[in-house]
C-alpha positions as protocol buffer text, in pm:
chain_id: "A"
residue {
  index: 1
  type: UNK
  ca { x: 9141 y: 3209 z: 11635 }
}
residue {
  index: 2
  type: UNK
  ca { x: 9296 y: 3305 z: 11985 }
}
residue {
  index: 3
  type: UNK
  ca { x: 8948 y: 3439 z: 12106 }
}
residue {
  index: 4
  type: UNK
  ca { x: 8757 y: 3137 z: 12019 }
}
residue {
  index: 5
  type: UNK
  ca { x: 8984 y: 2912 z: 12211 }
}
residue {
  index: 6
  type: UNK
  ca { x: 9076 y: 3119 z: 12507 }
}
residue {
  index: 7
  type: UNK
  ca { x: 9012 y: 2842 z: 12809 }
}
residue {
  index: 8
  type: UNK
  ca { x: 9311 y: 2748 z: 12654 }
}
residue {
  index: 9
  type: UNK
  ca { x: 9522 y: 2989 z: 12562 }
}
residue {
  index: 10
  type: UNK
  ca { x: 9514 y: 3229 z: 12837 }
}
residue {
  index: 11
  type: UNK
  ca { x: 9691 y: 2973 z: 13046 }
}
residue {
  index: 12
  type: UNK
  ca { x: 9969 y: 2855 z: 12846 }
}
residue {
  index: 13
  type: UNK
  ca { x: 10058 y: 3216 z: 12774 }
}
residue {
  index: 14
  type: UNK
  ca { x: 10023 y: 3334 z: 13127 }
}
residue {
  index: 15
  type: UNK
  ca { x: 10271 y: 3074 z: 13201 }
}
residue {
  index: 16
  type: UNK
  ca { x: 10491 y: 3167 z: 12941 }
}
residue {
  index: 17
  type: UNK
  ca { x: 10510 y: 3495 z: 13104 }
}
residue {
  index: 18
  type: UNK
  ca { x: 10569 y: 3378 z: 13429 }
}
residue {
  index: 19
  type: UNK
  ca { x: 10826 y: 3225 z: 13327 }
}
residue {
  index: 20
  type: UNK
  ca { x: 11156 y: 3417 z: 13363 }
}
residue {
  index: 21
  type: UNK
  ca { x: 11361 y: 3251 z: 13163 }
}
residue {
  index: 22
  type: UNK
  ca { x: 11199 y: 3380 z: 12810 }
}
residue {
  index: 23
  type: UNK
  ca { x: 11273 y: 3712 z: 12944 }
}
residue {
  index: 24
  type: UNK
  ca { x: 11668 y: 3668 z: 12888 }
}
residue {
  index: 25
  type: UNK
  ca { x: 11792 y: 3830 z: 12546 }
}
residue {
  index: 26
  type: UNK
  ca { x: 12005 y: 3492 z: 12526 }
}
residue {
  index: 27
  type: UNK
  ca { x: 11644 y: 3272 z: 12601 }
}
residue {
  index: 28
  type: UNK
  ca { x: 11514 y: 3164 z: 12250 }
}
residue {
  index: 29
  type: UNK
  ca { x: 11313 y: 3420 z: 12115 }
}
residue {
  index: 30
  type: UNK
  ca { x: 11572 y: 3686 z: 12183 }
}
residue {
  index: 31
  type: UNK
  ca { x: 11359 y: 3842 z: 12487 }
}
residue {
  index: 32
  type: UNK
  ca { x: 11029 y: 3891 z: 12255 }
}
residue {
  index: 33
  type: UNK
  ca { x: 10843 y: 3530 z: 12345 }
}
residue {
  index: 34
  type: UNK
  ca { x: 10655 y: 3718 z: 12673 }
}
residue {
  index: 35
  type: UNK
  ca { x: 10622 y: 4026 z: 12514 }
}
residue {
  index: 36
  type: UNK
  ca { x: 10391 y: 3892 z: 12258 }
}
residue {
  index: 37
  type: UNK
  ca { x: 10272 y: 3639 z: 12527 }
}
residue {
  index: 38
  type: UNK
  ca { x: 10172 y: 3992 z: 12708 }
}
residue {
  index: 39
  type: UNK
  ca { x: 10028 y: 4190 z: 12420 }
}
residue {
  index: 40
  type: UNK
  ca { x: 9812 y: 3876 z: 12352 }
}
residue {
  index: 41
  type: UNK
  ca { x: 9663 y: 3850 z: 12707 }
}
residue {
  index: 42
  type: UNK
  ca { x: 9585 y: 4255 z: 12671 }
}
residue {
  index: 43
  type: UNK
  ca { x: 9427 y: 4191 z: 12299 }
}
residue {
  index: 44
  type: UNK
  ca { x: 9207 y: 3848 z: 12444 }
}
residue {
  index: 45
  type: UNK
  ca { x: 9132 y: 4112 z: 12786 }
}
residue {
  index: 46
  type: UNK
  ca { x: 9224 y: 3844 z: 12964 }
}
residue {
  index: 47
  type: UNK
  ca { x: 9086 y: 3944 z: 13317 }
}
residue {
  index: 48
  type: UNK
  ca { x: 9307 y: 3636 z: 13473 }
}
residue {
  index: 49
  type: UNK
  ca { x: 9598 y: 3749 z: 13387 }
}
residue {
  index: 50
  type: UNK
  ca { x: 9605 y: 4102 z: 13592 }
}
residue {
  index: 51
  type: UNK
  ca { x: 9795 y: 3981 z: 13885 }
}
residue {
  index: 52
  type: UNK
  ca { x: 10089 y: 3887 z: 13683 }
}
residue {
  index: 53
  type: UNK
  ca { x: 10105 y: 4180 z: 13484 }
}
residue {
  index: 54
  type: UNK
  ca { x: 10140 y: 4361 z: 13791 }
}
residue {
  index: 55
  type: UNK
  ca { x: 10448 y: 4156 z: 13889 }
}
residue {
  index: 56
  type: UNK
  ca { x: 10595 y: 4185 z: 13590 }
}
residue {
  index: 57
  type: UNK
  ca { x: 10585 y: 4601 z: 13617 }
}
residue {
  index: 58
  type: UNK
  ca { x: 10712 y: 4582 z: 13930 }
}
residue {
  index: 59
  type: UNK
  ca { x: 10999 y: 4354 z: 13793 }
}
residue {
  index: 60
  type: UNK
  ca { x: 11110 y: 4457 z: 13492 }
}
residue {
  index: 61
  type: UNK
  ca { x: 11214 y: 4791 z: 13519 }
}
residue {
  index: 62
  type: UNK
  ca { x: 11505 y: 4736 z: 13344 }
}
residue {
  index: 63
  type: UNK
  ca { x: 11307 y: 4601 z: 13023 }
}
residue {
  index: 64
  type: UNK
  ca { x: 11156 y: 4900 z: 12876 }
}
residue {
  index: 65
  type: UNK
  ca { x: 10961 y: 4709 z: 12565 }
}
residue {
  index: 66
  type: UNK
  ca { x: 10861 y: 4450 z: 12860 }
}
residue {
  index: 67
  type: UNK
  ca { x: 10730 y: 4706 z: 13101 }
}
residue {
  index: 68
  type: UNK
  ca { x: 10574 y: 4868 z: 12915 }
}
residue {
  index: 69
  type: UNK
  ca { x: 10383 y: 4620 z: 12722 }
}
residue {
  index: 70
  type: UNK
  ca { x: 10289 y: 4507 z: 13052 }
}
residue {
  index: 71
  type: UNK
  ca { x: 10100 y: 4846 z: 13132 }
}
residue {
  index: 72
  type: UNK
  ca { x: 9916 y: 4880 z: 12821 }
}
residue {
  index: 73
  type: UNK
  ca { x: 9798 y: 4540 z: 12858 }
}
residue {
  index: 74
  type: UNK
  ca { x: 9668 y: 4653 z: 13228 }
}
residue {
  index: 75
  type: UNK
  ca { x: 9541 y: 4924 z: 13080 }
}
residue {
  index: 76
  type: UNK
  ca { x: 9335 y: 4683 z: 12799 }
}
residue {
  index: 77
  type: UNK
  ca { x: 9156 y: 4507 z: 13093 }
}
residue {
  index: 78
  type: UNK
  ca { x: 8976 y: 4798 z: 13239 }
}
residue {
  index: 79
  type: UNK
  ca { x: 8811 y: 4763 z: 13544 }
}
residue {
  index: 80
  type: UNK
  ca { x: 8917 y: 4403 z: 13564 }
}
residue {
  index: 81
  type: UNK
  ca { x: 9264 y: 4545 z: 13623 }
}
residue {
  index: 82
  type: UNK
  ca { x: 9172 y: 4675 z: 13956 }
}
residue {
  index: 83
  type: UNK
  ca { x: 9189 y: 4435 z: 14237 }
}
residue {
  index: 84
  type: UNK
  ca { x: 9553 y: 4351 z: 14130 }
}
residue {
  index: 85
  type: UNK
  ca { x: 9634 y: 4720 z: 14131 }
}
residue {
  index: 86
  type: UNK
  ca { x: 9490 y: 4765 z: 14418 }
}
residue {
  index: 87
  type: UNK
  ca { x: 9671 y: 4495 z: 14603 }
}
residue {
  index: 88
  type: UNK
  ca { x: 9981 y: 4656 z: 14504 }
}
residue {
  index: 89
  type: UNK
  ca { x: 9891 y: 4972 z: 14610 }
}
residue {
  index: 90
  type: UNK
  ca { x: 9783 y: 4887 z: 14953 }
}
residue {
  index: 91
  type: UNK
  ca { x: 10095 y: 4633 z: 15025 }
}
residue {
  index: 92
  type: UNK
  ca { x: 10345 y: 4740 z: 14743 }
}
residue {
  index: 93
  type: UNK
  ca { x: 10661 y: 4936 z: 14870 }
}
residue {
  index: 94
  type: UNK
  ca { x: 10844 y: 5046 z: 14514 }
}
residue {
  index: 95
  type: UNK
  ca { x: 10723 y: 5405 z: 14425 }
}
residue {
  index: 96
  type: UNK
  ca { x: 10874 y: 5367 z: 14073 }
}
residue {
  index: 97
  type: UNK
  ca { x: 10618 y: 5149 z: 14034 }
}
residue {
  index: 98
  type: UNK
  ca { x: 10326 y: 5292 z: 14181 }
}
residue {
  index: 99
  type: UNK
  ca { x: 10417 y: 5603 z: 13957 }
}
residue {
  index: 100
  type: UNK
  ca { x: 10374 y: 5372 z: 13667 }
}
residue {
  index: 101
  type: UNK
  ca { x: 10034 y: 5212 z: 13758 }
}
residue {
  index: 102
  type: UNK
  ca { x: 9895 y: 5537 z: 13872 }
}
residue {
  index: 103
  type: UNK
  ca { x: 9721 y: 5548 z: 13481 }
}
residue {
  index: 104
  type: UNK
  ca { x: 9621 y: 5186 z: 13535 }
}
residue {
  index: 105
  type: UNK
  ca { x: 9467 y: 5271 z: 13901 }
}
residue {
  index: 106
  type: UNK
  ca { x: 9266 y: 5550 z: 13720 }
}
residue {
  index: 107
  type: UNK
  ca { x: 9124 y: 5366 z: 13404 }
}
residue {
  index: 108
  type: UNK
  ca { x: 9044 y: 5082 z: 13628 }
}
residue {
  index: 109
  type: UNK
  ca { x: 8894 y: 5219 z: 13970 }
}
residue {
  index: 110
  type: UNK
  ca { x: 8797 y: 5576 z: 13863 }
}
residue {
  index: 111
  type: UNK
  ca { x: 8463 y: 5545 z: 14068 }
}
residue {
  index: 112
  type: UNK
  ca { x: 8635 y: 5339 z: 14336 }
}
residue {
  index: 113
  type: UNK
  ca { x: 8732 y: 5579 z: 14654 }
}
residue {
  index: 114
  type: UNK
  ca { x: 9006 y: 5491 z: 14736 }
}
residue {
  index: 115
  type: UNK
  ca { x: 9194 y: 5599 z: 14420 }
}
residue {
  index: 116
  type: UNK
  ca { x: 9249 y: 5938 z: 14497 }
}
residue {
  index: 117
  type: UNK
  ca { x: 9326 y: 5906 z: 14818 }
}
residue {
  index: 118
  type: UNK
  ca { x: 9602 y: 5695 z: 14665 }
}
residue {
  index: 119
  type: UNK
  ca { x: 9722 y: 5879 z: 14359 }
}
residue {
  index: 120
  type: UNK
  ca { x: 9761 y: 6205 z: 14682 }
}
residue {
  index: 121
  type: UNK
  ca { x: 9990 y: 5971 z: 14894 }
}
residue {
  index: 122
  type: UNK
  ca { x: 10195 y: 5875 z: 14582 }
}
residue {
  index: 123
  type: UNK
  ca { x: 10165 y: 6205 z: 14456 }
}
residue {
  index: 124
  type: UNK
  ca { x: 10374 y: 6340 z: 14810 }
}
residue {
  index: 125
  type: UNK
  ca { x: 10606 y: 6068 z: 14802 }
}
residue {
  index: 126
  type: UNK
  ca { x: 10771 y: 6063 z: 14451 }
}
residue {
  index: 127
  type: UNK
  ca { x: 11023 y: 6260 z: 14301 }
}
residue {
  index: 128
  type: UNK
  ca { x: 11051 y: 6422 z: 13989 }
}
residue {
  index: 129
  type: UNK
  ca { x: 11317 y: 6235 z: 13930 }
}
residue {
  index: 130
  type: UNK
  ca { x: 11100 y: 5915 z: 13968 }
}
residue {
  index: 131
  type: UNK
  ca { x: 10871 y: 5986 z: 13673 }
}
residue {
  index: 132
  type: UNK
  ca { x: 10606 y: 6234 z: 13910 }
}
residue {
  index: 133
  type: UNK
  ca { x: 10471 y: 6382 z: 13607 }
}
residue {
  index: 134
  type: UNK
  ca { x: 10282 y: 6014 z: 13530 }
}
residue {
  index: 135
  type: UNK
  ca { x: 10126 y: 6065 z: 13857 }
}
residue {
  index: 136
  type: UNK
  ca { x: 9993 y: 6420 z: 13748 }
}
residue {
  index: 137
  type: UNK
  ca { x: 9888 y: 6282 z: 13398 }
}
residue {
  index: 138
  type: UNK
  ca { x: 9654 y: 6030 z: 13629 }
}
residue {
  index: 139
  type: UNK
  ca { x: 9530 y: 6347 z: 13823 }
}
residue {
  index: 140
  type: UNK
  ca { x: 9417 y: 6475 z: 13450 }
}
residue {
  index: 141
  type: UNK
  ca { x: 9262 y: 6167 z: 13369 }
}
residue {
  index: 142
  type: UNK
  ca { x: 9048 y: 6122 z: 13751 }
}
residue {
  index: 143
  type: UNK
  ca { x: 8945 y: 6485 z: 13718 }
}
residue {
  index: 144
  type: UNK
  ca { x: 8940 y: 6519 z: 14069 }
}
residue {
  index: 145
  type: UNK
  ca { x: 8906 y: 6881 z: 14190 }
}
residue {
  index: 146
  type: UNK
  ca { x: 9073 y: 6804 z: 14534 }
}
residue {
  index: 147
  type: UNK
  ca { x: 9361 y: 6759 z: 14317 }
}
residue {
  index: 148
  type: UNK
  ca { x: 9415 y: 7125 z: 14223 }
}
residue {
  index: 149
  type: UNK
  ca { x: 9604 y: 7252 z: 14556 }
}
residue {
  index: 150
  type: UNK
  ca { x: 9868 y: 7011 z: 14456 }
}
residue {
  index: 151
  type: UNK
  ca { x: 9954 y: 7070 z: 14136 }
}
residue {
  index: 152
  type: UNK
  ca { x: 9960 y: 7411 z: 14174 }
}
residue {
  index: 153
  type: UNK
  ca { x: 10194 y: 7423 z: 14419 }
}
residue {
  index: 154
  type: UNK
  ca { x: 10360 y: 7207 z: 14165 }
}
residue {
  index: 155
  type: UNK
  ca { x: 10387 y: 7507 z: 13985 }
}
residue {
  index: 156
  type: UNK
  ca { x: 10587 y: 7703 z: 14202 }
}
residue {
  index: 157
  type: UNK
  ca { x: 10806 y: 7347 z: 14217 }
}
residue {
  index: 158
  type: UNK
  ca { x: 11187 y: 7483 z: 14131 }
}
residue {
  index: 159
  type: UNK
  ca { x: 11292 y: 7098 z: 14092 }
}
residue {
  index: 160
  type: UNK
  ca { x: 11021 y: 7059 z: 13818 }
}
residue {
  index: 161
  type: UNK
  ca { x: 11193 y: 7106 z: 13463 }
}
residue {
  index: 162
  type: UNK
  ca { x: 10998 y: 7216 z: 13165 }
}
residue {
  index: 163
  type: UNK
  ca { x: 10862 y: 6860 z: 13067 }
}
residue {
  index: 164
  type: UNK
  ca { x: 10728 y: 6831 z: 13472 }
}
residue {
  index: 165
  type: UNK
  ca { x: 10566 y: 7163 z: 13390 }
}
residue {
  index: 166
  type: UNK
  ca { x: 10394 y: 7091 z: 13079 }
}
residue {
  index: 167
  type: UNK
  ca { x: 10256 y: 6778 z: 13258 }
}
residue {
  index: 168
  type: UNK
  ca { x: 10127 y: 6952 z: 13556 }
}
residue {
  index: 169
  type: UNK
  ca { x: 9939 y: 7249 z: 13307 }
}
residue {
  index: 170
  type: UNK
  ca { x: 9779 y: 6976 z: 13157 }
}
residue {
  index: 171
  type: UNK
  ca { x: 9640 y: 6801 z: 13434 }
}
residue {
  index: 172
  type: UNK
  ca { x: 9535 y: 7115 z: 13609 }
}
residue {
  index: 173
  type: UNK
  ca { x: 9384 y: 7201 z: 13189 }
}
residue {
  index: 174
  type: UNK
  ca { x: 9229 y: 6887 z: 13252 }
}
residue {
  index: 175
  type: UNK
  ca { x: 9064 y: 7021 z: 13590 }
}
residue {
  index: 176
  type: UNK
  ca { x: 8874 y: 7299 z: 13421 }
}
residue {
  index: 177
  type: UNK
  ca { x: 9180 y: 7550 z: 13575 }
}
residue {
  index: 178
  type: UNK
  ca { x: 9314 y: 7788 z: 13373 }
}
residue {
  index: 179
  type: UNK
  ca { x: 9636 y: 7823 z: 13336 }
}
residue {
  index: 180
  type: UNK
  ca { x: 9949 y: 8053 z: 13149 }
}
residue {
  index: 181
  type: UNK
  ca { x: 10054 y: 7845 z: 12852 }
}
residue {
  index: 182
  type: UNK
  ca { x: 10404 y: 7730 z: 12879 }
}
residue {
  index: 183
  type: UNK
  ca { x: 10649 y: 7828 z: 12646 }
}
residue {
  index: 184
  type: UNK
  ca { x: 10687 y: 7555 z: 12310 }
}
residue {
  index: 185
  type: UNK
  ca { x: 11029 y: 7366 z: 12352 }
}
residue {
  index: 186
  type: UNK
  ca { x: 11156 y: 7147 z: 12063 }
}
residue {
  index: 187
  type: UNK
  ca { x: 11261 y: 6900 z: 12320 }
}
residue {
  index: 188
  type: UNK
  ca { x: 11155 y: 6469 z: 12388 }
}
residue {
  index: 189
  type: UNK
  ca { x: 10854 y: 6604 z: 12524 }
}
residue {
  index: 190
  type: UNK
  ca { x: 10739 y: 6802 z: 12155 }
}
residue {
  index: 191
  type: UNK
  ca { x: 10678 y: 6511 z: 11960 }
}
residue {
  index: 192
  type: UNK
  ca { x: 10477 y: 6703 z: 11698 }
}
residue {
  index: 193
  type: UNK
  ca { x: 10160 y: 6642 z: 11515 }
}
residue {
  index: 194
  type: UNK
  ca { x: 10148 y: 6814 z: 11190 }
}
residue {
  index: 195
  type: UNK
  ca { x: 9814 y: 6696 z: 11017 }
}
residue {
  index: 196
  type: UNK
  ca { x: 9815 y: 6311 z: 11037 }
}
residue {
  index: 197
  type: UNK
  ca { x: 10153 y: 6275 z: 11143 }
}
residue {
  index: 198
  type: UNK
  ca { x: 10316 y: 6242 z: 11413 }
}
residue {
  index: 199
  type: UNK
  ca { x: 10730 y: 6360 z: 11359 }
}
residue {
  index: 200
  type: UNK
  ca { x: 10890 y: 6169 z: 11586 }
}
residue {
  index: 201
  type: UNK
  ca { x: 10932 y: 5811 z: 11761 }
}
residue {
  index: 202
  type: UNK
  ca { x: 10713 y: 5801 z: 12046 }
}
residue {
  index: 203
  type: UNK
  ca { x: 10918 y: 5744 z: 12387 }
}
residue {
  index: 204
  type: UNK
  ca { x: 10737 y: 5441 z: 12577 }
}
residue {
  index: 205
  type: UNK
  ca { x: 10690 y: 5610 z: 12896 }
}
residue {
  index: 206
  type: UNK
  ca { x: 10580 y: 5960 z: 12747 }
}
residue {
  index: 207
  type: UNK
  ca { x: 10219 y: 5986 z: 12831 }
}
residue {
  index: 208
  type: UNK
  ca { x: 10139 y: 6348 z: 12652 }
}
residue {
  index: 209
  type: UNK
  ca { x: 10216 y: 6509 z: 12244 }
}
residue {
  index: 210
  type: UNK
  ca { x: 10240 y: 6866 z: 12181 }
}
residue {
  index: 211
  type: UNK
  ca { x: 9992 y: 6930 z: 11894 }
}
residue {
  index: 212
  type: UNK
  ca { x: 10151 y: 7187 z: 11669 }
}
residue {
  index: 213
  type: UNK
  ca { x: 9878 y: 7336 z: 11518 }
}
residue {
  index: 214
  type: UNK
  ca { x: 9652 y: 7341 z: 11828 }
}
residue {
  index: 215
  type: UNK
  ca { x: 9931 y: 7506 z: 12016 }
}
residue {
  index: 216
  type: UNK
  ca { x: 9812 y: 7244 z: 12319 }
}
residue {
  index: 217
  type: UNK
  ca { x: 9956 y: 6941 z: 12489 }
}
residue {
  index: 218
  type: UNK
  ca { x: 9740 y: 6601 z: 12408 }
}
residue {
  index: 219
  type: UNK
  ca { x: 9700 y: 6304 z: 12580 }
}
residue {
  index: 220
  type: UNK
  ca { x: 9904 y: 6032 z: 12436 }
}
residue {
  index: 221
  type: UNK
  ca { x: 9719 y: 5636 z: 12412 }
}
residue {
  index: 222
  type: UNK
  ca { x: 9813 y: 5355 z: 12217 }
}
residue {
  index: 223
  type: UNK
  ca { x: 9678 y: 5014 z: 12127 }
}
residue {
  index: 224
  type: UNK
  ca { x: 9779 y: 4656 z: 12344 }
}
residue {
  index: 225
  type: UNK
  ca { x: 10028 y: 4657 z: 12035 }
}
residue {
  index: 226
  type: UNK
  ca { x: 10205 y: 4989 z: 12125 }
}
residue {
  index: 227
  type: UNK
  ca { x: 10048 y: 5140 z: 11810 }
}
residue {
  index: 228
  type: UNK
  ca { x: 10008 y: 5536 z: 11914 }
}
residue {
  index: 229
  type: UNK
  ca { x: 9680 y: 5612 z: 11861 }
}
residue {
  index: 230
  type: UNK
  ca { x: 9607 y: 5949 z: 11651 }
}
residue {
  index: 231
  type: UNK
  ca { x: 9456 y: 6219 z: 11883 }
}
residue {
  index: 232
  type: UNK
  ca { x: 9238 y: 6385 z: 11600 }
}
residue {
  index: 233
  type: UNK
  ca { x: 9017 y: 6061 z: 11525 }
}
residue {
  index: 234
  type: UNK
  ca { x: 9106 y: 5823 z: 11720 }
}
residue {
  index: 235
  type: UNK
  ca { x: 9263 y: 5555 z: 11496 }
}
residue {
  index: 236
  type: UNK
  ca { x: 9599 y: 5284 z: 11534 }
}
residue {
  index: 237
  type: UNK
  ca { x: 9891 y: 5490 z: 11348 }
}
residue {
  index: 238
  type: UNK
  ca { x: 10156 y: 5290 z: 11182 }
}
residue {
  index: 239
  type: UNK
  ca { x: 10523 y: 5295 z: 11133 }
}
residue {
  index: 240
  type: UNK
  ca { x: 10659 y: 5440 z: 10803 }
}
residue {
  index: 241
  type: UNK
  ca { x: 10995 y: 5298 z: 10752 }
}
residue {
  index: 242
  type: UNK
  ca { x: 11093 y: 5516 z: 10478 }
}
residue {
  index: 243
  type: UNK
  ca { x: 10944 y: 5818 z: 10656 }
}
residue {
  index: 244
  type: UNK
  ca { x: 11091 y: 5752 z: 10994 }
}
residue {
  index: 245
  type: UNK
  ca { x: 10704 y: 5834 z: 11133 }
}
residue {
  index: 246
  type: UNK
  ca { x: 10378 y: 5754 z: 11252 }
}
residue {
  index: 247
  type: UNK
  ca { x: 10135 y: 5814 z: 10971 }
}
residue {
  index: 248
  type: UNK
  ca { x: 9756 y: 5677 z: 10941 }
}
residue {
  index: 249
  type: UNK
  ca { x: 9727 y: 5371 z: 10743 }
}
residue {
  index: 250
  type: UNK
  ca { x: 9638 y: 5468 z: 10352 }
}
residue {
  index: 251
  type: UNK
  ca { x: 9276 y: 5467 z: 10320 }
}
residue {
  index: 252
  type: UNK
  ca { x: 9090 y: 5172 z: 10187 }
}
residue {
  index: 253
  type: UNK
  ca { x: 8830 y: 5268 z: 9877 }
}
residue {
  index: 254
  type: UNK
  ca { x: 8541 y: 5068 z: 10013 }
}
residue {
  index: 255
  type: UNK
  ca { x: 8431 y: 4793 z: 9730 }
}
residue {
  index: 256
  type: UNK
  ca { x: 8057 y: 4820 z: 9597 }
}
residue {
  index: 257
  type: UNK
  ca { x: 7885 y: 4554 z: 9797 }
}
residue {
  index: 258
  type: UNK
  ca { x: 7820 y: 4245 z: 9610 }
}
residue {
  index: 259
  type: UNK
  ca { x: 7518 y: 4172 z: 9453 }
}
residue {
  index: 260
  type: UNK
  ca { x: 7323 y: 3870 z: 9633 }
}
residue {
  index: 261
  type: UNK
  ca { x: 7264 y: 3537 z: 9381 }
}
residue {
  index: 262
  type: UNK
  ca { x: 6934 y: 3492 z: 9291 }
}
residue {
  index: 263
  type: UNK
  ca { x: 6852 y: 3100 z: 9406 }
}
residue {
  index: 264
  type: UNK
  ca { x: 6741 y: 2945 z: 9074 }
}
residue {
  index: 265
  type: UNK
  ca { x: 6424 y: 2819 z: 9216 }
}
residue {
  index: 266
  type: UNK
  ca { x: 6293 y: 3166 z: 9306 }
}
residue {
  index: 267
  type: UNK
  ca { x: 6386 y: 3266 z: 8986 }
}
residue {
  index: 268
  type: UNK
  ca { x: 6206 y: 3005 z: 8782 }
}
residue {
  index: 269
  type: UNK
  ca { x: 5909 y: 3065 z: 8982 }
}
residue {
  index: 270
  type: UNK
  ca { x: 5907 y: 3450 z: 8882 }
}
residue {
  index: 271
  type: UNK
  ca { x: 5969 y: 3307 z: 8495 }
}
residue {
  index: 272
  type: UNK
  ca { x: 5640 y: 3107 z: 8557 }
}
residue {
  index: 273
  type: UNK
  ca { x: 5462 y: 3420 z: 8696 }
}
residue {
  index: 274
  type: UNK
  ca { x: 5570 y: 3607 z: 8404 }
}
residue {
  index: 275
  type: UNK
  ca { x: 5419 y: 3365 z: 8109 }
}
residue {
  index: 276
  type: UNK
  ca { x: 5116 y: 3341 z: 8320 }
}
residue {
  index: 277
  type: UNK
  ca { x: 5039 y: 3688 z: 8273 }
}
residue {
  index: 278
  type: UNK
  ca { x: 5117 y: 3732 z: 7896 }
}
């Protein structure tokens, strides 16, 4: 229904999201009115709406289920995502933010050259401390060579804990580099896929799973509804209640296709056909 009216729509829930007031837990809604108004615009790819989805990561910090939404909904519009990104990039000052759109700067303007270029400045300038691995994950993703150097001086990083580490082996796996595999910690960072499940809640601003049986770290993508994504085939996983997990939806039996009704004049033409011939 949304897609076939989204002239109108898009705008009406573009200004709900502009709208700062929903974003209060005390507004009506209880805080959730532009999330949904922001999972919508990523679902409809609503190209429009990029420039405030950019303001609204570099606002809401503080609103974890709002940020991110905002990011995967970026991250929904592709390539249309990358002017607004872009903008912020050139004339944006907060590097916690920057660190956040460095995925969206990559699945938008991957063939675009000034991304690297970029994701090295912003790569220099954050901090561990300020979510740096994300920016590494991005380097994984652009499979830029020239990025090498720097994450393997990342390497030698004594700052960089054990998550940092696992990011930046990645990325440089990512590269074609080989690298020492690091030690398996049963940390936030080893939420673990046994067959179709995955074990734990996935944190909202963890970009990368540690596949048990593999024995290798996995890149981590979910749908515009936050639904992790299962890095075997591919497919929205869903939340077991009773389980506490992400496990595939059950399997559908597919139904033996109908049979198509005969029109009745066809069929008392053949019945004519037939008596002919006798």
């Amino acid at each position: 229904r949304f897609r076939r009216h989204r002239q109108e729509v898009i705008p009406l829930l573009i200004n709900l999201v502009e709208n700062q007031s929903t974003w209060s837990l005390e507004a009506r809604g209880k805080g959730w009115t532009p999330v949904l108004a922001i999972r919508l615009l990523g679902y409809l790819r609503a190209d429009e709406a990029a420039e405030t989805l950019v303001e609204v990561v570099a606002d809401t910090g503080w609103d974890a289920v709002l940020f991110e939404s905002a990011i995967l909904a970026l991250l929904a519009l592709g390539r249309a995502a990358f002017p607004a990104v872009a903008d912020y990039f050139r004339y944006g000052q907060d590097v916690e933010t920057k660190v956040a759109l460095a995925e969206v700067l990559v699945n938008a303007g991957r063939r675009e050259p000034e991304t690297y270029p970029w994701l090295a400045a912003l790569w220099r300038e954050a901090t561990w401390e300020q979510q740096r691995r994300l920016v590494a994950v991005a380097f994984g993703d652009l499979k830029d060579r020239r990025a090498v150097p720097l994450l393997r001086q990342a390497l030698e990083d004594p700052q960089a804990d054990d998550v940092d580490q696992g990011y930046v082996r990645w990325a440089l796996q990512q590269l074609g580099e080989p690298v020492s595999p690091l030690p398996e910690r049963k940390g936030f960072l080893a939420n673990l896929f046994r067959g179709p499940e995955v074990k734990t809640p996935l944190l909202g601003r963890e970009r990368l799973l540690f596949d048990e049986e593999q024995g290798i770290y996995r890149r981590a993508r979910f749908t515009v509804w936050g639904e992790p994504l299962c890095p075997h085939c591919g497919r929205p996983m869903t939340w077991d209640e009773r389980e506490r997990t992400w496990v595939h939806p059950h399997p559908t039996t597919p139904s033996a296709p109908a049979k198509p009704k005969r029109k009745k004049k066809k069929a008392r033409k053949r019945a004519k056909k037939r008596k002919r011939r006798r």
